[in-house]
DRENDO-1510 file (C-alpha; in Angstrom, 1 decimal, always signed):
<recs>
REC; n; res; u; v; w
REC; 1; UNK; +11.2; +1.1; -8.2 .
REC; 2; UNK; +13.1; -2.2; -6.9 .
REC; 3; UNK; +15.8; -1.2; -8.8 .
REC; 4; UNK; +16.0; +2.1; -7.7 .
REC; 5; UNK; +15.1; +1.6; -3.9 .
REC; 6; UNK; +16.1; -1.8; -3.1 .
REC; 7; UNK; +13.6; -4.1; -2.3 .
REC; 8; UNK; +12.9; -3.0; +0.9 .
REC; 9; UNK; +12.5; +0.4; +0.8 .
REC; 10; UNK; +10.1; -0.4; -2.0 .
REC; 11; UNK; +8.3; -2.4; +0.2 .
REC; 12; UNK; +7.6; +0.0; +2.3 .
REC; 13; UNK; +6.9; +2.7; -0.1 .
REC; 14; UNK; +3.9; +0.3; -1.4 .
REC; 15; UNK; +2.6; -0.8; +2.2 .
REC; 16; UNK; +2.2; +3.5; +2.0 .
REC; 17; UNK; +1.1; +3.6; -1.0 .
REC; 18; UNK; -1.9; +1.5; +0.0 .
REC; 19; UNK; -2.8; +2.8; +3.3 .
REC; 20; UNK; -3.4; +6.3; +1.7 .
REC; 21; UNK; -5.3; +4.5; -0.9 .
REC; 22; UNK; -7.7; +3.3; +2.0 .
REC; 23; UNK; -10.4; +6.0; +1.6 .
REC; 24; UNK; -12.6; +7.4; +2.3 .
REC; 25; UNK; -12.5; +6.1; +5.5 .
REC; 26; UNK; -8.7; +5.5; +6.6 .
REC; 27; UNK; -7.8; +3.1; +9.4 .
REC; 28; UNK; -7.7; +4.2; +13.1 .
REC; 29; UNK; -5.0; +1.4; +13.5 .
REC; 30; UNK; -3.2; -1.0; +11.6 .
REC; 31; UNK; -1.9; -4.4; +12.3 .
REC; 32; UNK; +1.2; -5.3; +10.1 .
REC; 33; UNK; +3.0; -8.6; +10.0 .
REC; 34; UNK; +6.7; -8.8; +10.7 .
REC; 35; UNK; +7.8; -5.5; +10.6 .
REC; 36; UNK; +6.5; -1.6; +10.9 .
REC; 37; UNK; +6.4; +0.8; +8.3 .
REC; 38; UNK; +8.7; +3.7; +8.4 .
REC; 39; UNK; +7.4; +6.7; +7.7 .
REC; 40; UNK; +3.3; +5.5; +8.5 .
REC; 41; UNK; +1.5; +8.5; +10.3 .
REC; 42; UNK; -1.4; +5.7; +11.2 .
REC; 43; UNK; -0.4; +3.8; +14.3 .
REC; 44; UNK; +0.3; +0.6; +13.7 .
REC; 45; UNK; +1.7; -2.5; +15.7 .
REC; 46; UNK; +4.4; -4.9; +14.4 .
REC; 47; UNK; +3.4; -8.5; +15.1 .
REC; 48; UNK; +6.3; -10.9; +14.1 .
REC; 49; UNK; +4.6; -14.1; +12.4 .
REC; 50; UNK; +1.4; -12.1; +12.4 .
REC; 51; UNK; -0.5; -14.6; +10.2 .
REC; 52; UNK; -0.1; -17.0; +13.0 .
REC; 53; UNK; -1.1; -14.3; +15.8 .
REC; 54; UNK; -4.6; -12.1; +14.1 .
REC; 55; UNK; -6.8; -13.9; +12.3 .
REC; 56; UNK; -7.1; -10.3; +10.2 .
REC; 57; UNK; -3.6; -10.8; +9.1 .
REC; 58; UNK; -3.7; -14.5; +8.0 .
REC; 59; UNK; -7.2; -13.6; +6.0 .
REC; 60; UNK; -5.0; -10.8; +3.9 .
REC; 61; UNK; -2.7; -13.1; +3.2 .
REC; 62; UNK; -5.3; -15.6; +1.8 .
REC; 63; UNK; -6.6; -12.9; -0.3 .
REC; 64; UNK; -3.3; -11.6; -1.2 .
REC; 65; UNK; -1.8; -14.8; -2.5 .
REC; 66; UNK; -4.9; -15.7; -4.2 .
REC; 67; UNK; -5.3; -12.3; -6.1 .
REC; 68; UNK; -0.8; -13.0; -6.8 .
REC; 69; UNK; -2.0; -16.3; -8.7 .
REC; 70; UNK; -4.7; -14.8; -10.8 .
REC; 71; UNK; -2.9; -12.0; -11.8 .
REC; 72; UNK; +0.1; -14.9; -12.8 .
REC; 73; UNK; -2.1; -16.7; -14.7 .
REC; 74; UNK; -3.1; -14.4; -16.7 .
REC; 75; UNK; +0.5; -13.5; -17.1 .
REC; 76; UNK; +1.6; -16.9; -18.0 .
REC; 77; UNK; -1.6; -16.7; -20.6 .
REC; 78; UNK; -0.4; -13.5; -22.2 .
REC; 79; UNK; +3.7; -14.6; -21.8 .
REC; 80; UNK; +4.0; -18.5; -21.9 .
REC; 81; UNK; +7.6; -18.7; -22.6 .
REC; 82; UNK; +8.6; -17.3; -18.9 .
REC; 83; UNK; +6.9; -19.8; -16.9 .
REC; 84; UNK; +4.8; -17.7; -15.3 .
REC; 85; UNK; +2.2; -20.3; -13.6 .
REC; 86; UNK; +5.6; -22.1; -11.9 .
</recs>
């Protein structure tokens, strides 16, 4: 998808991707660090260094880069030879 889209657009095709996935109950608003998402239906405010500004936005980041180093880990189990865990 990267490689078709650029990573960008790709970007933004996940950050989509995932609001719809938030069900059953979507969001009445969303808070989105750095940028807004073209295309989004559910308003949402663009808060540039958001992580620093909503205390919602630094705890998905927390979660987010935690979940990123699991999922490496294992893939640096599985793979060795690419350096995964680096």
């Amino acid at each position: 998808e990267i490689d078709a889209l650029g990573i960008q657009t790709a970007n933004y095709a996940a950050m989509l991707r995932a609001v719809a996935a938030l069900t059953p109950e979507p969001p009445d608003f969303l808070l989105v660090d750095g940028f807004s998402i073209p295309g989004c239906v559910t308003p949402h405010l663009r808060l540039v260094k958001g992580d620093r500004r909503a205390l919602s936005i630094a705890a998905a980041s927390n979660v987010g880069k935690d979940t990123r180093e699991r999922l490496v880990a294992g893939l640096d189990e599985r793979w060795p030879g690419y350096g995964f865990a680096r």
